[in-house]
N, C-alpha and C positions, 0 to 999 in steps of 0.2 A: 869369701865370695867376691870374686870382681867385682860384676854388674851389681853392686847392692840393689835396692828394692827402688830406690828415688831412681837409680838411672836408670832400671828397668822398664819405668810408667812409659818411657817415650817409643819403648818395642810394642808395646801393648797394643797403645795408639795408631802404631801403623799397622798391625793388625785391621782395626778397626776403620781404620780408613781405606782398605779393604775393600769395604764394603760397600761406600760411593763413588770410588774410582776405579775398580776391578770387578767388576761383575760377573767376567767368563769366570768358570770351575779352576781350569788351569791355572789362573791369575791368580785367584784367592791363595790355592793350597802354595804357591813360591812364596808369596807374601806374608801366609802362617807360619812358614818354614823357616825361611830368612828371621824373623824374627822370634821365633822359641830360639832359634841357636846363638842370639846376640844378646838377649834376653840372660842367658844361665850364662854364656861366655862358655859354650862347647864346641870343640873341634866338628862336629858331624850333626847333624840333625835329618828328620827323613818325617814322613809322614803318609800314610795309605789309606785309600779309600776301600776295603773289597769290593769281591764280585759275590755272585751265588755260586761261583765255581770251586771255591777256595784258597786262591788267587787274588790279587789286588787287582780291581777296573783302572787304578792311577795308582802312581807311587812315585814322590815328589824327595828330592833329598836336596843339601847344602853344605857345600865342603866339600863333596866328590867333584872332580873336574869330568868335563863329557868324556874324555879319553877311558879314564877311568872308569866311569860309570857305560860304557861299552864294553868294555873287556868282561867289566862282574857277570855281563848273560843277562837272561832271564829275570822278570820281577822276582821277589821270594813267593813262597806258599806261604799259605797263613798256619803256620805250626810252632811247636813252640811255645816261649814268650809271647810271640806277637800273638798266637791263638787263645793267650790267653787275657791277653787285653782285650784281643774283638769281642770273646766268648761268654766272658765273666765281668766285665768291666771294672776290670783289678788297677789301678795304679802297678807299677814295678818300678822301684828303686834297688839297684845293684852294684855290689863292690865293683863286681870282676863279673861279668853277663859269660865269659866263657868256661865258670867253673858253675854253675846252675847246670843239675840237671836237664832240666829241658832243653838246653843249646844242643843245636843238631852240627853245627859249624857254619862253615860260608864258603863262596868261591873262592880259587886261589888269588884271583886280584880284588879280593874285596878288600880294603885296607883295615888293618888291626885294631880292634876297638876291646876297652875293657868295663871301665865305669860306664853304669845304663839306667839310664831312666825315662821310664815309659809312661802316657796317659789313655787312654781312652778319648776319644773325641763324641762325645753323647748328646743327642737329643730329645732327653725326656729317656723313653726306654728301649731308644733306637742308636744302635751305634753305627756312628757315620766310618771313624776310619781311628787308627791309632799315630798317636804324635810322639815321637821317640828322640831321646840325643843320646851321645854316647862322648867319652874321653873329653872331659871337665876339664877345660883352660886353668890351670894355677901357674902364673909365672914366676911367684915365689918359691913355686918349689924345685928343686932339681932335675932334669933330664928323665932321670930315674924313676920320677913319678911317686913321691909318696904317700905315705897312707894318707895324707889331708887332703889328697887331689881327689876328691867324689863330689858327687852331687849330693846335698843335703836338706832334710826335713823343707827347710825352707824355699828350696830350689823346686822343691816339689809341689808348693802351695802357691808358687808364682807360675807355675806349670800350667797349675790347675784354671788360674784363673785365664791364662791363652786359652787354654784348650778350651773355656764356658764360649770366647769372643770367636775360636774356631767353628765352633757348631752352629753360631750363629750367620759367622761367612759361609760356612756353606751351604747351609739351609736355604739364604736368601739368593746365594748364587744361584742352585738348582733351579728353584721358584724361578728364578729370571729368565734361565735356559728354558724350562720347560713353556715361559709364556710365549717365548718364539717359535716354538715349533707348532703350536698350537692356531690353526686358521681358521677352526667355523666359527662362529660368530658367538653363539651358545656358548660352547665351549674356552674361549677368549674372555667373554664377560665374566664365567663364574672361577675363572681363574685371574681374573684381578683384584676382584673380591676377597678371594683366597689369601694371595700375594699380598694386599694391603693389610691386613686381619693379620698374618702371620709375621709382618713386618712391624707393625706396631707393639706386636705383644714380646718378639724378640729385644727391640729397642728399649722398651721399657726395664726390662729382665736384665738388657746393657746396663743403663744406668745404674739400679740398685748392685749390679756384680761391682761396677766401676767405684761406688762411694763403699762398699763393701771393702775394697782393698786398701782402704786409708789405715785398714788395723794392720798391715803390715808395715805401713813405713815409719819410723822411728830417727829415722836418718836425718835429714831434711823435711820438716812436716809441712812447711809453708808452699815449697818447692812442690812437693807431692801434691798438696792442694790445688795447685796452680795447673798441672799437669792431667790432673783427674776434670778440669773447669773442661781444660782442652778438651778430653775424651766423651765427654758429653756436647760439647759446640760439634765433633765430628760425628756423635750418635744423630744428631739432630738435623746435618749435614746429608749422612746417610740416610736418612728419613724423607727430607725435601725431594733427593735424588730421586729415589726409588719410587714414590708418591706418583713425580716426573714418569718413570719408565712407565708405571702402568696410565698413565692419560697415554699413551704413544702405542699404547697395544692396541691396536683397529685390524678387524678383520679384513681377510684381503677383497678388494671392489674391483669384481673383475668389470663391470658396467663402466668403470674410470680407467682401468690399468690397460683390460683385454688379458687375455691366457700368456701371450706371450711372457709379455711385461710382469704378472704374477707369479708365473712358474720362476721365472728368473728369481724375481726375486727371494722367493720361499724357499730355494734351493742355496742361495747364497746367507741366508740365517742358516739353513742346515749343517751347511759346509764349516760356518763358523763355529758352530756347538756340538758339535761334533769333530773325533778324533778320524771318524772315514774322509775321504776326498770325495767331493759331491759336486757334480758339474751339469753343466745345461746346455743344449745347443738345439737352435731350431733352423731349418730351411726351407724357403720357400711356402711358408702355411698362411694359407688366404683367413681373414677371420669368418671364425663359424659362427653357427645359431647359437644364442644363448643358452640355449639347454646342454648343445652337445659341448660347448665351453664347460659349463660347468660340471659336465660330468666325468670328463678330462682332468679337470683340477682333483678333485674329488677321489680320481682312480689313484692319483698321482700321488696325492698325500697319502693315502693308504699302501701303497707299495712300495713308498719314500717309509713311512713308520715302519713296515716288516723289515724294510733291510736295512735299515738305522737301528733297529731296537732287537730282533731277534737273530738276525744274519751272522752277525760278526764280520763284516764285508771292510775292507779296508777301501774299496772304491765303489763308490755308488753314477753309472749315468744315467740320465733323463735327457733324451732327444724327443724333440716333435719336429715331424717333416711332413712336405704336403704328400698326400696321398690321393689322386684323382683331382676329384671336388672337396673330399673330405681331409683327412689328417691321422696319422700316425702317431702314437706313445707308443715310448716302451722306455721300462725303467730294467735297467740291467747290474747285478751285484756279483762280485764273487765273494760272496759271503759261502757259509756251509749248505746250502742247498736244503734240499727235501725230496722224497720222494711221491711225485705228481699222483702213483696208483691210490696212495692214503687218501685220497681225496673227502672224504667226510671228517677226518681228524683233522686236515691239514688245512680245508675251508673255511672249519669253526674257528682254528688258534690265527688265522694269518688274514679272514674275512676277506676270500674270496668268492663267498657265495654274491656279498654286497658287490662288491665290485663287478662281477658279472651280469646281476641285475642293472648295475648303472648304465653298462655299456649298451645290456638289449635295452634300457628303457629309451635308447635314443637311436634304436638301429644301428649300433654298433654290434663288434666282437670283440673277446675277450680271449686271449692265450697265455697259458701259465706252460713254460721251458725250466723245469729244473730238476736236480740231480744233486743226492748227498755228496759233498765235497767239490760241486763244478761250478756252485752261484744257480740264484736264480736268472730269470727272464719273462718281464710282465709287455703285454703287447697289447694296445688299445686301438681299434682300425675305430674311425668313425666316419657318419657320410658327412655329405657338404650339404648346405642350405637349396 
């Protein structure tokens, strides 16, 4: 093994640090990657979040160049080995991953991988996403790759213990993402609560996994020591941070900000935690009453969650323009659409009865524009004071 077990502890760590320096989702999973792969000393590493489709929502790799990684296509499906990591929460350690039955193949530019070894990335009895490397670095060995060049027993229990420190980044990442999308006030409180609660008891769970690994190293024990001291000054690091983010979670005050200044703003967290493009632009809107302000924000968050969360929209706009006295929304997606006649199915899953109530409760109108495959189109007229 290259990396033995003492050089290993400092990939670990940056895992781990992770998690008070990288917060977005995207951030974490390079940063788990980059380091399972420096960690074993393997040419390739990859790591995926699924979808409910079958599909990976993310699929993060290290060692493909972007050139490369354009040409391969398409994410993979979850079939397979890889299905059965998601499915069974199997470990896979493999000579030669193309002589197992379940290999279906690859694309013609996928590059040639032979030795595989796979984990499960688990939280409790949920699995997040699967953490894989392929073709073991041995510079000892010849060109030719012999039989010594695999990943071994032990490569797999230093695996295991990224992949405890990955479920942990991602959990908290989530947690993070999801407090920014979140603006009522209600709901903001009991998800700091949540976030603090889930962040303490992961951190904890860090520590014991972290003095837990002292029984691997043999190498350097002092060195190890010293190493693991670190991993906990960074557990506790991570801990102060994130403590930090939630005091900074405050609902948004449209009485301080105004509509403008809010929608901007909550449209610009959206755009960040999310993989859609999500823009704002207002013209000419005089400030309104405070009810029809807020019932404006209120339509706005709710048409910003269907087309962030069910749509599939790769571009989300939200414009407010003045209209009379009063003022114009409309939140526009080309996400998959709907078909407008379902309107009792489509009201219950996408809450547009609520929204139509917001708009009449302030003498406004409410129009829903959309079509399976064309995007929708949310339209809010309200009057002026």
């Amino acid at each position: 093994m290259t990396n033995g077990a003492g050089a290993g502890i400092p990939a670990v760590s940056t895992a781990i640090l992770a998690m008070s320096r990288h917060l977005e989702v995207r951030d974490v999973l390079k940063t788990i990657v980059a380091s399972a792969r420096e960690l074993l000393d393997a040419e390739y590493a990859a790591l995926g979040v699924p979808d409910d489709h079958g599909g990976f929502a993310q699929f993060v790799v290290d060692g493909v160049s972007a050139e490369q990684w354009k040409a391969i296509g398409p994410l993979p499906r979850q079939h397979g080995i890889l299905a059965a990591m998601l499915h069974n929460a199997t470990p896979e350690r493999l000579a030669d991953v193309r002589e197992d039955p379940r290999f279906g193949g690859w694309p013609a530019a996928h590059p040639d991988m032979s030795d595989f070894l796979g984990l499960p990335v688990a939280d409790g009895d949920e699995i997040l996403g699967a953490l894989f490397l392929a073709n073991k670095r041995c510079p000892k060995i010849p060109p030719s790759r012999g039989d010594g060049c695999r990943f071994t027993e032990e490569d797999e229990r230093l695996l295991g213990i990224l992949a405890q420190h990955a479920a942990i980044a991602l959990t908290n990442a989530r947690l993070y993402e999801r407090s920014r999308e979140l603006t009522i006030a209600g709901e903001r409180a009991r998800l700091a609560h949540e976030l603090h609660d889930a962040v303490a008891q992961k951190l904890f769970s860090l520590r014991l996994t972290a003095q837990a690994a002292t029984a691997l190293v043999d190498r350097d024990p002092a060195r190890a020591k010293d190493e693991l001291h670190q991993v906990a000054a960074l557990a506790a690091e991570a801990a102060d941070e994130l403590r930090a983010a939630v005091i900074e979670l405050r609902p948004a005050a449209l009485d301080e900000d105004g509509l403008i200044a809010t929608l901007r703003s909550q449209v610009q967290v959206l755009d960040r935690a999310h993989s859609a493009r999500v823009t704002f632009a207002a013209h000419s809107v005089r400030a309104l009453p405070a009810a029809q302000e807020e019932a404006v924000l209120r339509v706005a968050q709710e048409a910003l969650h269907n087309a962030l969360r069910h749509s599939g929209a790769k571009t989300v706009e939200v414009t407010l323009t003045r209209n009379g006295q009063g003022a114009l929304l409309r939140i526009a997606d080309d996400g998959c659409g709907f078909d407008p006649r379902a309107v009792r199915r489509a009201g219950r899953h996408l809450g547009l009865v609520s929204m139509h109530d917001r708009a009449g409760g302030v003498g406004g109108k409410l129009t829903v524009e959309s079509e399976p495959g064309k995007g929708t189109a949310v339209e809010m007229e309200v009057p002026g004071g």
